[in-house]
Steps between C-alpha positions, in 0.01 A plus 500: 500500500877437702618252237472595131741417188461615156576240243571628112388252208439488168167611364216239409145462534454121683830398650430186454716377227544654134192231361284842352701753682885668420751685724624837437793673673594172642929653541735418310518153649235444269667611158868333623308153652266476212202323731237672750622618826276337813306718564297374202305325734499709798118502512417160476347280742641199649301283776401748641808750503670729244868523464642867357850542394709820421881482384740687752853499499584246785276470798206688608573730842222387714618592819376877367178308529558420861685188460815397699777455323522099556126513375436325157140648425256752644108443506244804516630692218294711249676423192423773185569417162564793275600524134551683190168598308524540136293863572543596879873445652515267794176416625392232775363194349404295769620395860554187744332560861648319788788384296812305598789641312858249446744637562704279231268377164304167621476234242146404390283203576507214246151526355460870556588595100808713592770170407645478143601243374881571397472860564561725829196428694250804624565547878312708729610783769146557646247283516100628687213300561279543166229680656717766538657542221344764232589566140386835391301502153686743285290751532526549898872527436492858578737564828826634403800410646743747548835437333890653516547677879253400730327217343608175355836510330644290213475225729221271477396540857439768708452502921353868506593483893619849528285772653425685184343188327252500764305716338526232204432168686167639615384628148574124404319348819181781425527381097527122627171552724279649226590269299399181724146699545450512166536131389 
């Protein structure tokens, strides 16, 4: 349970492309850009691997991972996905165990869907072996995710490494666990 980061996304059902599925609450990247952010496909499998990407402002701290600062990723990291629900706040929708998280966005492999032709291409900033990787149906989207003081902030990520989120990180790592029973 040491290394955990909270990344915020848009809501959808499948994350894995908007073929029968639509993002809402995607930022205003979305409304000025005019095309899906990345993490349209966040959930979808790629030999083997899935590749997850949240927009930050510049790089992503990983050294409050445990990372030096020379470090250019960090393996071992439970990675929680949260987003806006159209009925229950932020909620966590799913979550990458044993994660390596970039500290700068990686660009994708050639055949793994996330190029565009002529367009900015879908990057990753976590990528997890498939197996442990879980999408939440939305109906076990029910763990809410504090927001203003103490909890995740307008920022898209959130470390929760302060004492008083421990409390927090171990109602995620319980939720996590009954959830893995119960597949």
């Amino acid at each position: 349970m040491n290394r955990m980061i909270f990344f915020n996304i848009g809501w959808m059902k499948h994350y894995q492309g908007l073929e029968g599925d639509s993002i809402e609450g995607g930022g205003s990247f979305v409304e000025e850009y005019d095309y899906p952010p990345c993490e349209v496909r966040n959930f979808q499998p790629y030999e083997g691997y899935m590749c997850g990407f949240v927009r930050v402002g510049g790089t992503i701290r990983i050294e409050r991972l445990g990372a030096s600062r020379r470090d250019e990723s960090i393996d071992g990291v439970l990675v929680v996905w949260v987003a806006k629900s159209p009925s229950n706040g932020t909620v966590v929708i799913g979550w990458f165990e044993d994660a390596t998280v970039y500290r700068c966005c990686q660009s994708p492999p050639e055949a793994s869907g996330r190029k565009r032709e002529g367009r900015k291409e879908w990057g990753y900033r976590v990528s997890a072996e498939e197996k442990n990787c879980r999408l939440l149906p939305p109906a076990h989207r029910t763990l809410v995710v504090p927001r203003g003081k103490g909890g995740i902030g307008q920022a898209n990520l959130w470390y929760a490494d302060k004492a008083a989120n421990d409390a927090f990180r171990q109602k995620v790592r319980n939720f996590i666990d009954r959830e893995q029973t119960s597949r």
